[in-house]
PDB file of N, CA, C and O in Angstrom, chain B, residues numbered from 101:
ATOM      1  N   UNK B 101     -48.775-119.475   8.400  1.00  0.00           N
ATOM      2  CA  UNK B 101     -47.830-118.920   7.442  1.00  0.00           C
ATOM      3  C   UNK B 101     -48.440-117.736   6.688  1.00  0.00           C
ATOM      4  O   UNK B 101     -47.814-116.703   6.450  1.00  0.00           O
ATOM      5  N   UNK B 102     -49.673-117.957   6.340  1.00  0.00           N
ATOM      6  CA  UNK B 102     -50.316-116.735   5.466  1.00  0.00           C
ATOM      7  C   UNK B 102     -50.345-115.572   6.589  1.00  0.00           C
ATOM      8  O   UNK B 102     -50.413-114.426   6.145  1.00  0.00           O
ATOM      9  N   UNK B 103     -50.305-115.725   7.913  1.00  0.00           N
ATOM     10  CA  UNK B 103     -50.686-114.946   8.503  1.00  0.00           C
ATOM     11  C   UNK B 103     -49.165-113.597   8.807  1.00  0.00           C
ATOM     12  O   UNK B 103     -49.241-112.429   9.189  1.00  0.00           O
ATOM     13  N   UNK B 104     -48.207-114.256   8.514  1.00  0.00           N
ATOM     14  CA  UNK B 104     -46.865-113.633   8.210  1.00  0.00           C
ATOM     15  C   UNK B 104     -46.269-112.762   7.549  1.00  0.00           C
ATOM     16  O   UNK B 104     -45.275-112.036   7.603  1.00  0.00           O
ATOM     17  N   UNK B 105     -47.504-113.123   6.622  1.00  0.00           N
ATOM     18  CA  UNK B 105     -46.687-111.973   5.326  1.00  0.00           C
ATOM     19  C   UNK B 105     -48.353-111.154   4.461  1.00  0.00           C
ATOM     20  O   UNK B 105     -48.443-110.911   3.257  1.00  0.00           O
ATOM     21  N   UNK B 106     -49.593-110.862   5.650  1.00  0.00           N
ATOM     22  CA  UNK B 106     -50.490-110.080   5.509  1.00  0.00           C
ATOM     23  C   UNK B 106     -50.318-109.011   6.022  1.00  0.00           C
ATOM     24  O   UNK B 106     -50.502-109.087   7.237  1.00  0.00           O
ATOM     25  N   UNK B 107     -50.061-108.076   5.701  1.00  0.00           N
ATOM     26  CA  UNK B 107     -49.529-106.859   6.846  1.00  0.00           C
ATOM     27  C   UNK B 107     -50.955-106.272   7.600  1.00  0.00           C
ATOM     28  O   UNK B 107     -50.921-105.864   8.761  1.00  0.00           O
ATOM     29  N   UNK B 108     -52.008-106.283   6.914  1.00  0.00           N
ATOM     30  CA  UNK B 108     -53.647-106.220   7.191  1.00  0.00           C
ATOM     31  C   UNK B 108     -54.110-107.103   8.276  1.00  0.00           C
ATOM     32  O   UNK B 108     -55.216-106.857   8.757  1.00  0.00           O
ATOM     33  N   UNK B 109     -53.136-108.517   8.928  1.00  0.00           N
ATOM     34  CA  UNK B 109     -53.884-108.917   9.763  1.00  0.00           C
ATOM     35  C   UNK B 109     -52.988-108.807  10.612  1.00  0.00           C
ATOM     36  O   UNK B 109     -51.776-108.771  10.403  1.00  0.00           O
ATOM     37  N   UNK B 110     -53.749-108.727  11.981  1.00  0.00           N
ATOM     38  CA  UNK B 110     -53.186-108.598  13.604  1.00  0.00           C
ATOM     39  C   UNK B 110     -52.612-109.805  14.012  1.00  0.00           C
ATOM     40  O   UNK B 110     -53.042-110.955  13.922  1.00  0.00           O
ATOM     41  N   UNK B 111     -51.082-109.150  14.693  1.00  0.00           N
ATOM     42  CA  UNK B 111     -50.827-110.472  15.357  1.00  0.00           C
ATOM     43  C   UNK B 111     -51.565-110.954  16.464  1.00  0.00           C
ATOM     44  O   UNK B 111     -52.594-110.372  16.805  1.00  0.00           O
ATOM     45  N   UNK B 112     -51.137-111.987  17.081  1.00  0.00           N
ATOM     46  CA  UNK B 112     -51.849-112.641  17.962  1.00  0.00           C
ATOM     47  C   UNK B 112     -51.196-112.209  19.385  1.00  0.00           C
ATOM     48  O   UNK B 112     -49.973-112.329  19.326  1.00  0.00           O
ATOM     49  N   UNK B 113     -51.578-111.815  20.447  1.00  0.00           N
ATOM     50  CA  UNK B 113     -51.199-111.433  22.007  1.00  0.00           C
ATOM     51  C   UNK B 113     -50.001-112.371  21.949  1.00  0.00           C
ATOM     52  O   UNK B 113     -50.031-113.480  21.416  1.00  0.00           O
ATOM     53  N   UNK B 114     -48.805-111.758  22.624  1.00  0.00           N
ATOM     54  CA  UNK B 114     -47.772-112.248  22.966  1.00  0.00           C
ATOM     55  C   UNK B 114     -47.628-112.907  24.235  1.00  0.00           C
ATOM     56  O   UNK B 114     -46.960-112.122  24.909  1.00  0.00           O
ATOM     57  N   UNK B 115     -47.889-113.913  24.922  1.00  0.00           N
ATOM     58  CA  UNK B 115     -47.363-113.585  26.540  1.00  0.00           C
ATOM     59  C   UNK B 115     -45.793-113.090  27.058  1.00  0.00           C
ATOM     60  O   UNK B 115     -45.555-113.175  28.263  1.00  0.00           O
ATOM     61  N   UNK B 116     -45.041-112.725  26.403  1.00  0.00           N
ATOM     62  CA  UNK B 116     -43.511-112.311  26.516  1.00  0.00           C
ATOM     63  C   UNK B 116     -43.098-111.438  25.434  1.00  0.00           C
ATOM     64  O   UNK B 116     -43.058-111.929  24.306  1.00  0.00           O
ATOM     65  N   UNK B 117     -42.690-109.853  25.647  1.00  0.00           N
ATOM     66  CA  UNK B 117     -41.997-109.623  24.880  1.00  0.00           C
ATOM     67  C   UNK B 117     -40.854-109.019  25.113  1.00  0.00           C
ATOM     68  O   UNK B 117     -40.963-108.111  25.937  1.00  0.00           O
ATOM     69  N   UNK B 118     -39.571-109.221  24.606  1.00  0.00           N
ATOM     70  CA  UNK B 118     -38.290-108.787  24.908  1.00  0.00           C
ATOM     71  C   UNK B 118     -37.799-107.491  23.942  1.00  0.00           C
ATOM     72  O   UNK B 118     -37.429-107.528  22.769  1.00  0.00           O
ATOM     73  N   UNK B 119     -37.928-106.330  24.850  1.00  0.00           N
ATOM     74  CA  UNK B 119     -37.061-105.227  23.999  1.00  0.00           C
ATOM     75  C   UNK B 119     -36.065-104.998  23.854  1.00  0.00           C
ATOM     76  O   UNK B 119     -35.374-105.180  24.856  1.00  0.00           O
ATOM     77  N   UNK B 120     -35.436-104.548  22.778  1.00  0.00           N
ATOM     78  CA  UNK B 120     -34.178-103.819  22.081  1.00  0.00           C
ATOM     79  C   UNK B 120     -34.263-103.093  22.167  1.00  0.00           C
ATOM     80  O   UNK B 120     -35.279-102.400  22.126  1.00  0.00           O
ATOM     81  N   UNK B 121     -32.280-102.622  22.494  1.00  0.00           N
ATOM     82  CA  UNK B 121     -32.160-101.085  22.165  1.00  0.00           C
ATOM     83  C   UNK B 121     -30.858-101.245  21.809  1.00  0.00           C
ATOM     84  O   UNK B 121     -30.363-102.358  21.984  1.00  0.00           O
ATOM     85  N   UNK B 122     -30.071-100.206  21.257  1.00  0.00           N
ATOM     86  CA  UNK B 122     -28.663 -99.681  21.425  1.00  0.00           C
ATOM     87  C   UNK B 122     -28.253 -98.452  22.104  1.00  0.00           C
ATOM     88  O   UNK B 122     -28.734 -97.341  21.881  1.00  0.00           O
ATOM     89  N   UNK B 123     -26.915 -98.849  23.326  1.00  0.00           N
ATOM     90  CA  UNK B 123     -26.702 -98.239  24.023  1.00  0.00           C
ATOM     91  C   UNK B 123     -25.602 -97.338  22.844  1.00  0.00           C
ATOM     92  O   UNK B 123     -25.380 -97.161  21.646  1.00  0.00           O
ATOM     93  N   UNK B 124     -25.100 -96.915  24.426  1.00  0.00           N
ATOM     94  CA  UNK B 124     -24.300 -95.574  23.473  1.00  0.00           C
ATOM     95  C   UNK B 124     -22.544 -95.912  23.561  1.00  0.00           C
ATOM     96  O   UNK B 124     -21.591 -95.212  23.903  1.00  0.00           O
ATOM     97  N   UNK B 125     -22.660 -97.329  23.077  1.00  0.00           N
ATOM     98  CA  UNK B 125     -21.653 -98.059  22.284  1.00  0.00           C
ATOM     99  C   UNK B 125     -21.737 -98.975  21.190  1.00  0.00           C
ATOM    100  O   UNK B 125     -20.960 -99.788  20.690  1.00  0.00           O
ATOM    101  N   UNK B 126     -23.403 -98.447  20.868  1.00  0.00           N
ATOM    102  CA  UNK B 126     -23.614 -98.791  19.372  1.00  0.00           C
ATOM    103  C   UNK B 126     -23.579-100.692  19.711  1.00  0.00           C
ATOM    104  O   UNK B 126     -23.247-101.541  18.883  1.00  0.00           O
ATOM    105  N   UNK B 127     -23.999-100.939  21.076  1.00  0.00           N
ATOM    106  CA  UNK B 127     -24.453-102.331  21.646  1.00  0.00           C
ATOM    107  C   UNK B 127     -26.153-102.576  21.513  1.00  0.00           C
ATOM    108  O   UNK B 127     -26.973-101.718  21.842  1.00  0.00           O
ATOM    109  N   UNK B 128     -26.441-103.678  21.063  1.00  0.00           N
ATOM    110  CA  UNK B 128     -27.739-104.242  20.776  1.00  0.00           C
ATOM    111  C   UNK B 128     -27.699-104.888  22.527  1.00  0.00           C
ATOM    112  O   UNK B 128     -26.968-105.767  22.984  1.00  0.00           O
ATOM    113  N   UNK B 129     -28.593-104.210  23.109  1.00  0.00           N
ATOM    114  CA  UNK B 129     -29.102-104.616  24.807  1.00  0.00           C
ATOM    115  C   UNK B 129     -30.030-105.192  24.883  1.00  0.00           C
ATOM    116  O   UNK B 129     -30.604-105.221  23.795  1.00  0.00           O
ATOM    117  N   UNK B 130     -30.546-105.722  25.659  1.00  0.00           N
ATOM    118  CA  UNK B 130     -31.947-105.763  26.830  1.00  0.00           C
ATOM    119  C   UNK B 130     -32.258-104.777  27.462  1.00  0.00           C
ATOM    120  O   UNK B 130     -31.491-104.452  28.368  1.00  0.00           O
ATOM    121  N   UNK B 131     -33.391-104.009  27.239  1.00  0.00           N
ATOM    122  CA  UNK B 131     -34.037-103.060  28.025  1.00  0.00           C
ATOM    123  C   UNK B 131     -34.891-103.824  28.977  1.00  0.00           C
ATOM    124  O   UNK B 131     -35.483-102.910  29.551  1.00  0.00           O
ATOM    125  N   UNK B 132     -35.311-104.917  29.487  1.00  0.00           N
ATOM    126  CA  UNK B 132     -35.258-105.438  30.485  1.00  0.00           C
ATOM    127  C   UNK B 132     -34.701-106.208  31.131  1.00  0.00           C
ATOM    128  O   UNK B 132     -34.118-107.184  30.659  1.00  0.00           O
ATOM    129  N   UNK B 133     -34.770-105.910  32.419  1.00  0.00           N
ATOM    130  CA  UNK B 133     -33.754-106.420  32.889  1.00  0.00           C
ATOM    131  C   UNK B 133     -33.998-108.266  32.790  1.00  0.00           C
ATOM    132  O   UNK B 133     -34.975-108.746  32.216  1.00  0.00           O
ATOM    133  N   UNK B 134     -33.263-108.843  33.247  1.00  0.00           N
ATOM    134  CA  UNK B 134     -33.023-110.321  33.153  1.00  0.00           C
ATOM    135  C   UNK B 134     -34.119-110.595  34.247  1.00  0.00           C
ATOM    136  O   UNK B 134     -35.135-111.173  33.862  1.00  0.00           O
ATOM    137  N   UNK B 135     -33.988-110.136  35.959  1.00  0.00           N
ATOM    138  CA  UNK B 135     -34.758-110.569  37.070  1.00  0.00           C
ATOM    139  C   UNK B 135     -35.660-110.055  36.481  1.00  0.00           C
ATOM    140  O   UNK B 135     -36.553-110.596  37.133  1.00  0.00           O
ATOM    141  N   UNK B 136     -36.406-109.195  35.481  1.00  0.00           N
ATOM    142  CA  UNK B 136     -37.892-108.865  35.603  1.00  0.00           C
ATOM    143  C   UNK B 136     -38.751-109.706  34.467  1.00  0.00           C
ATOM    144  O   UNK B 136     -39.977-109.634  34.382  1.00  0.00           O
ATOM    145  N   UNK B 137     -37.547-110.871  33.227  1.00  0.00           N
ATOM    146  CA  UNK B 137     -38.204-111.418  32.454  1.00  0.00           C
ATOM    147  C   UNK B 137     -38.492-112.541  33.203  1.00  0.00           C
ATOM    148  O   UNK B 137     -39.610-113.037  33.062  1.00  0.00           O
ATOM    149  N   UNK B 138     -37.288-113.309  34.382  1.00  0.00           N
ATOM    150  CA  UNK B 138     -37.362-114.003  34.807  1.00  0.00           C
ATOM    151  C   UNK B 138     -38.746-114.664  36.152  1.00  0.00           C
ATOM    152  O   UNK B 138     -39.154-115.784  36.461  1.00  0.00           O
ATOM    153  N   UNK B 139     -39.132-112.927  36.708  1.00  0.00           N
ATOM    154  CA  UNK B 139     -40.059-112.946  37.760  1.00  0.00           C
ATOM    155  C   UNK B 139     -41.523-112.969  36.659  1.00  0.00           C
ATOM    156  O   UNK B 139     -42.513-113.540  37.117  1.00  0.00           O
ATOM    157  N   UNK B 140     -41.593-112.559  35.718  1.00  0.00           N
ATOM    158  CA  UNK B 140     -42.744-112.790  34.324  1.00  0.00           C
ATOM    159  C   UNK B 140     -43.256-114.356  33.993  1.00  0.00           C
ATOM    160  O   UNK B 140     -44.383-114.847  33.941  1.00  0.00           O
ATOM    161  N   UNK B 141     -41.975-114.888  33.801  1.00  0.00           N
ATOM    162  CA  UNK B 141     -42.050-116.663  33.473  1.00  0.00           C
ATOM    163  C   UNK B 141     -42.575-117.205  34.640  1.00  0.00           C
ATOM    164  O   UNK B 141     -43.461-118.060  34.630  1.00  0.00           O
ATOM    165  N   UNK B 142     -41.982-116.670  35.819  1.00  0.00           N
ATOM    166  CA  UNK B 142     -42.691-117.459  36.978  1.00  0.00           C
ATOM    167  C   UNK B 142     -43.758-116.884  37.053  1.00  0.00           C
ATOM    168  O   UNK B 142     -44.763-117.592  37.121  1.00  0.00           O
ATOM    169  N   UNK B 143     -43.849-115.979  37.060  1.00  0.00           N
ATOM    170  CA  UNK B 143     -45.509-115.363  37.375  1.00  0.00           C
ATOM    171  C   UNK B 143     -46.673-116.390  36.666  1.00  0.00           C
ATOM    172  O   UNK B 143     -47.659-116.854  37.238  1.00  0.00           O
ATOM    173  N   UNK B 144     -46.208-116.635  35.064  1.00  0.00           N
ATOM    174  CA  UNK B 144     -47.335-117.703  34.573  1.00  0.00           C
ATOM    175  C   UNK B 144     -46.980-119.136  35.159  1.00  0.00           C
ATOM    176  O   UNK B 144     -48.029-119.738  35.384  1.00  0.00           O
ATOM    177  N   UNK B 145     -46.455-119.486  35.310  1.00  0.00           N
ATOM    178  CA  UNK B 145     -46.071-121.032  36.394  1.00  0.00           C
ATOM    179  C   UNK B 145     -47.285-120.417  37.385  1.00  0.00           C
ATOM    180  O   UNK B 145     -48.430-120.830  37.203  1.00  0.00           O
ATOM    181  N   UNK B 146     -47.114-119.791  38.047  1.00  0.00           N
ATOM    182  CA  UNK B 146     -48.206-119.313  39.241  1.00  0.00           C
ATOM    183  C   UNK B 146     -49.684-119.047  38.611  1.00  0.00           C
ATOM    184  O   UNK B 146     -50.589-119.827  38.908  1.00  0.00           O
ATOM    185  N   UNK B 147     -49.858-118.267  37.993  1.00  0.00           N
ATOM    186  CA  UNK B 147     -51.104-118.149  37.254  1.00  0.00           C
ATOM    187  C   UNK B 147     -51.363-119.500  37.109  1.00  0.00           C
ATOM    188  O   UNK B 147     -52.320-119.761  37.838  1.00  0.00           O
ATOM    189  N   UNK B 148     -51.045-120.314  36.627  1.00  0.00           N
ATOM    190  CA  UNK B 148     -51.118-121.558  35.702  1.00  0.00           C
ATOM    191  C   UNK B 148     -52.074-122.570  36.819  1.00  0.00           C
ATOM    192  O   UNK B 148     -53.246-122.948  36.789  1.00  0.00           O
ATOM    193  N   UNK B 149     -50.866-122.798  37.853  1.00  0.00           N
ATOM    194  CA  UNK B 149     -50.846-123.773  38.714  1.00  0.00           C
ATOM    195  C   UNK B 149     -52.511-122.971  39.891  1.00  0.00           C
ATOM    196  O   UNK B 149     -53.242-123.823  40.397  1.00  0.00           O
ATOM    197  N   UNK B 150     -52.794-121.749  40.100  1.00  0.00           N
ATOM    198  CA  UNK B 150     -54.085-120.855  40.921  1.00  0.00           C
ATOM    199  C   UNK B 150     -54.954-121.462  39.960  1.00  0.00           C
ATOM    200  O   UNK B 150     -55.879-122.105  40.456  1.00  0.00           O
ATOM    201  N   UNK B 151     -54.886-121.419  38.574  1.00  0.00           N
ATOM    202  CA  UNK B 151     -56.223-121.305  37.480  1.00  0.00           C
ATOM    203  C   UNK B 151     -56.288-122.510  37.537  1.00  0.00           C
ATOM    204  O   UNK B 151     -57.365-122.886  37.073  1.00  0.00           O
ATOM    205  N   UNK B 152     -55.716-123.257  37.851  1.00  0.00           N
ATOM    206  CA  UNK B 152     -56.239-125.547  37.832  1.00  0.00           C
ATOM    207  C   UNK B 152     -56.886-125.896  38.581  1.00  0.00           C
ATOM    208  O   UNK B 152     -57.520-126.950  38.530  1.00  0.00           O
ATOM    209  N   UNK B 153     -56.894-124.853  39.742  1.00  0.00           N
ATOM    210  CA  UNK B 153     -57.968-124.926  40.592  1.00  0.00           C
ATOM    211  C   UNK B 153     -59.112-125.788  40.932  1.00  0.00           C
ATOM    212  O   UNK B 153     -57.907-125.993  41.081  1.00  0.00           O
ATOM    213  N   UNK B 154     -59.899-126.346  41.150  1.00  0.00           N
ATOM    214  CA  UNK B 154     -61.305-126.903  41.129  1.00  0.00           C
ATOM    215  C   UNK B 154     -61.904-127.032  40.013  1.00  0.00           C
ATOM    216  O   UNK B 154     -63.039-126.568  39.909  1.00  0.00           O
ATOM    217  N   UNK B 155     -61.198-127.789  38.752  1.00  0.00           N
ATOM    218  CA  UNK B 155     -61.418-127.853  37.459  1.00  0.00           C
ATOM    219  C   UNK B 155     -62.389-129.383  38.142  1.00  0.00           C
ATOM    220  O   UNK B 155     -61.974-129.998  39.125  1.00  0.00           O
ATOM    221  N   UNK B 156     -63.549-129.733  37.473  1.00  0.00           N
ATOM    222  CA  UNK B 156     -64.438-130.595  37.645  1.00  0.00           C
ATOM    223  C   UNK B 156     -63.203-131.591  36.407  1.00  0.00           C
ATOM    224  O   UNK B 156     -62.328-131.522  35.544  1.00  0.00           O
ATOM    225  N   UNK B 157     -64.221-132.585  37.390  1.00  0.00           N
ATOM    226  CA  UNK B 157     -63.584-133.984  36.962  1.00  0.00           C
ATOM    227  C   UNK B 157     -64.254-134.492  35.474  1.00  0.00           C
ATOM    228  O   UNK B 157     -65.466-134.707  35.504  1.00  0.00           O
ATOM    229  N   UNK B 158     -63.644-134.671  34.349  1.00  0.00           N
ATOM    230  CA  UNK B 158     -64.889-134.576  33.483  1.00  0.00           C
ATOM    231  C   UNK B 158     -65.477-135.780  33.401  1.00  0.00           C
ATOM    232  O   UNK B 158     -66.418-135.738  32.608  1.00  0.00           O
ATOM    233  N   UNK B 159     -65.192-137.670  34.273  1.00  0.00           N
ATOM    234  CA  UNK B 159     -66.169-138.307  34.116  1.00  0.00           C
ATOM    235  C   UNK B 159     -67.260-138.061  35.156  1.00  0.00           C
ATOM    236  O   UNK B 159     -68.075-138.981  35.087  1.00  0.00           O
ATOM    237  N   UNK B 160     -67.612-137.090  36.176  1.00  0.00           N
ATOM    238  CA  UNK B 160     -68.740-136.676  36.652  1.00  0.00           C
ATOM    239  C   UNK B 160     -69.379-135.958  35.683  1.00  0.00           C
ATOM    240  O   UNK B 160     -69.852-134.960  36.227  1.00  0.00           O
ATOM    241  N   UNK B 161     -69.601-135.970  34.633  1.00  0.00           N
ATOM    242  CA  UNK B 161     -70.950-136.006  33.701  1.00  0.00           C
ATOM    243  C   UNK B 161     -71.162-137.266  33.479  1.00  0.00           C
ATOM    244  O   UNK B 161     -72.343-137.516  33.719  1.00  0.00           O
ATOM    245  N   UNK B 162     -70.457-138.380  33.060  1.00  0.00           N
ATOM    246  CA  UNK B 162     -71.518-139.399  32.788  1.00  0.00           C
ATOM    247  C   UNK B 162     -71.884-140.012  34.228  1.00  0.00           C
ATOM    248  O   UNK B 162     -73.032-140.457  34.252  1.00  0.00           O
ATOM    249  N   UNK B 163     -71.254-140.124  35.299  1.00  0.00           N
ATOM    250  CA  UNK B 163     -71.419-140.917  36.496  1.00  0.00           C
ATOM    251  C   UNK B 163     -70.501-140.492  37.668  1.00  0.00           C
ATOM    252  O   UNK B 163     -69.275-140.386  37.695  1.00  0.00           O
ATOM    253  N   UNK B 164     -71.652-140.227  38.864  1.00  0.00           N
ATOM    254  CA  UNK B 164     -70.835-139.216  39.977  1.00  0.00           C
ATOM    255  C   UNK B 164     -69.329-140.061  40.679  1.00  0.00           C
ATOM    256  O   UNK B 164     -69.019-141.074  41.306  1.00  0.00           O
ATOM    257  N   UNK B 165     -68.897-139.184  40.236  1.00  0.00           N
ATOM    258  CA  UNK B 165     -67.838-139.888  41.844  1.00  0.00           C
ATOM    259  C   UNK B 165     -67.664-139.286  43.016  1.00  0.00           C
ATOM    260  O   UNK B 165     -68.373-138.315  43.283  1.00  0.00           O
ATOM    261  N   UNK B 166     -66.738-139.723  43.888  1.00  0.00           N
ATOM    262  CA  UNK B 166     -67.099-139.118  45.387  1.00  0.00           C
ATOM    263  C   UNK B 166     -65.897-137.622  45.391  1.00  0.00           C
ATOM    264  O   UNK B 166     -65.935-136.752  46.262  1.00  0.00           O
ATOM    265  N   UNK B 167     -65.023-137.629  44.353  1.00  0.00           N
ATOM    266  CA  UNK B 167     -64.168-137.120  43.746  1.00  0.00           C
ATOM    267  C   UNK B 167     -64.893-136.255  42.686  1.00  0.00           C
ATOM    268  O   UNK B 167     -65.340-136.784  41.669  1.00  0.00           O
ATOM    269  N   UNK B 168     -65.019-134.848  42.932  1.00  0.00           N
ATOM    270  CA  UNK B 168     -65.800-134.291  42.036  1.00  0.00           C
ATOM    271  C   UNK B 168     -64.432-132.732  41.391  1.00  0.00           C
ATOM    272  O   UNK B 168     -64.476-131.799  40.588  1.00  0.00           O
ATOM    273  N   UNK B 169     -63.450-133.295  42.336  1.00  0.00           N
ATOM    274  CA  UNK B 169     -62.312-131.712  41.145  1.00  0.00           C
ATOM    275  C   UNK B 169     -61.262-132.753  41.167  1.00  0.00           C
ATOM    276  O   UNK B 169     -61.188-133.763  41.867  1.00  0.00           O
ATOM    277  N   UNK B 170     -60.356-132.235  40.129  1.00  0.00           N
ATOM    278  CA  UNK B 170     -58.940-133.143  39.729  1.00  0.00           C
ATOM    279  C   UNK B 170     -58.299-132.633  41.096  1.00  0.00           C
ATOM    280  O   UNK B 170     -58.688-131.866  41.977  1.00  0.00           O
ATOM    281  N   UNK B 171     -57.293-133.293  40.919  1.00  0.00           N
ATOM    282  CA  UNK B 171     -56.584-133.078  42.276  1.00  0.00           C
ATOM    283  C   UNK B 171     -55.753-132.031  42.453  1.00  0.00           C
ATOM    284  O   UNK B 171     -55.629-131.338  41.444  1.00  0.00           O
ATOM    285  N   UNK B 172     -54.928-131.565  43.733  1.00  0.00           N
ATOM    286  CA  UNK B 172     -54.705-129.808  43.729  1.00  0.00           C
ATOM    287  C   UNK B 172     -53.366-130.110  43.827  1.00  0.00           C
ATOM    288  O   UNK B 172     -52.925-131.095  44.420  1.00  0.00           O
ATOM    289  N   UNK B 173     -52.483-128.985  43.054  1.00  0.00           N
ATOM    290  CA  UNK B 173     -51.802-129.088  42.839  1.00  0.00           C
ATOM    291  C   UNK B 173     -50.863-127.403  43.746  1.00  0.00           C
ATOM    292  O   UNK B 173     -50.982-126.220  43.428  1.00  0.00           O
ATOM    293  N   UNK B 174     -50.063-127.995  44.814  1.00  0.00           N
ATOM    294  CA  UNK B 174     -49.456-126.881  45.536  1.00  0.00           C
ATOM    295  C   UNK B 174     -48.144-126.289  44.882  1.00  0.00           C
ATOM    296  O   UNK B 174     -47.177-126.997  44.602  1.00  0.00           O
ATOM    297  N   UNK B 175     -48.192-125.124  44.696  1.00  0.00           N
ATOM    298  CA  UNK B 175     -47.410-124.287  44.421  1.00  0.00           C
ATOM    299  C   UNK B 175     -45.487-124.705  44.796  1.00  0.00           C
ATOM    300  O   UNK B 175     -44.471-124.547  44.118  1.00  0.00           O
ATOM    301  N   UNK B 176     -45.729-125.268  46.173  1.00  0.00           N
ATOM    302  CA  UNK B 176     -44.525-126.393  46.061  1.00  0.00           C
ATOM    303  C   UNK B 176     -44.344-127.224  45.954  1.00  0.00           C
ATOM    304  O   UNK B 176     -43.413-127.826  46.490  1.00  0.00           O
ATOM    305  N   UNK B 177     -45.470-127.841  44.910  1.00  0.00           N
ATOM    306  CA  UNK B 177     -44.760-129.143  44.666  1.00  0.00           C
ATOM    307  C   UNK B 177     -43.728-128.870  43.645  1.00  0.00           C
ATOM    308  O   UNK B 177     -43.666-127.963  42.815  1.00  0.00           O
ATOM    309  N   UNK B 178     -42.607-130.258  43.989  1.00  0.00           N
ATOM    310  CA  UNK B 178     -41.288-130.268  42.853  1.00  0.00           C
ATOM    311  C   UNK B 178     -41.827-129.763  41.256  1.00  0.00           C
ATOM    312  O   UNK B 178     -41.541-128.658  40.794  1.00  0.00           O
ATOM    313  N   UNK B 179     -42.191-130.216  40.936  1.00  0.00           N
ATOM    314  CA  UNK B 179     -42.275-130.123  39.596  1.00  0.00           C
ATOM    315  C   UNK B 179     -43.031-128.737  39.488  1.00  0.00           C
ATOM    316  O   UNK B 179     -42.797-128.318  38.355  1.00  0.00           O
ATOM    317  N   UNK B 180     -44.144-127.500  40.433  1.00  0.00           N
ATOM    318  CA  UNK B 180     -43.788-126.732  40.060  1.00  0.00           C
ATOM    319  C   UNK B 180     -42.282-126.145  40.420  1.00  0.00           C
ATOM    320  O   UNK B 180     -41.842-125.553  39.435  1.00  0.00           O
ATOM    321  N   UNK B 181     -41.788-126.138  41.016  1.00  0.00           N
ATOM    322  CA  UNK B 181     -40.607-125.370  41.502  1.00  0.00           C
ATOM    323  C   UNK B 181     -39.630-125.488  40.263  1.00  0.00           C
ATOM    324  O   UNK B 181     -39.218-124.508  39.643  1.00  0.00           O
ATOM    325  N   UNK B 182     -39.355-126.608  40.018  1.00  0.00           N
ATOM    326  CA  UNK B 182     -38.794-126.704  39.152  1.00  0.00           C
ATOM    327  C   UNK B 182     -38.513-125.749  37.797  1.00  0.00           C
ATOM    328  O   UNK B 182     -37.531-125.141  37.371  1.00  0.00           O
ATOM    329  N   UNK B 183     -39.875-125.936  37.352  1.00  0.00           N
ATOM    330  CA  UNK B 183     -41.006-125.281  36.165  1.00  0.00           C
ATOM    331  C   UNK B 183     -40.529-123.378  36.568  1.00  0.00           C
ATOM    332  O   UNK B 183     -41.083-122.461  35.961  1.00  0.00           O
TER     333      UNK B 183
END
């Protein structure tokens, strides 16, 4: 909240931002288009699901298992598609 009404401090990185404009019917628009916010959202679903990658298992620090990354998660599975 303090951070709202400091004009001295920086906001924080957005991952999404949606621009305004008015056309020339005095209409409040989207200057992007819909398919390019939409191909953005999926893009981090994708990022998301590449970066989980071979994340180590974290009880192989106290004691090995034969299982040493969480398990992988394919780009089609339902629940990403869904997502």
């Amino acid at each position: 909240m303090a951070r709202e009404f400091d004009a001295d401090t920086e906001f924080e990185d957005n991952f999404l931002i949606l621009k305004l404009a008015v056309n020339n019917t005095n209409t409040v628009v989207f200057t992007d288009l819909p398919k390019n916010v939409s191909d953005a959202l999926e893009g981090l679903v994708t990022t998301i699901v590449n970066q989980s990658q071979h994340i180590p298992r974290p009880e192989n620090t106290i004691a090995r298992s034969e299982k040493l990354h969480l398990w992988h998660v394919p780009e089609d599975d339902e629940l990403v598609t869904l997502a």
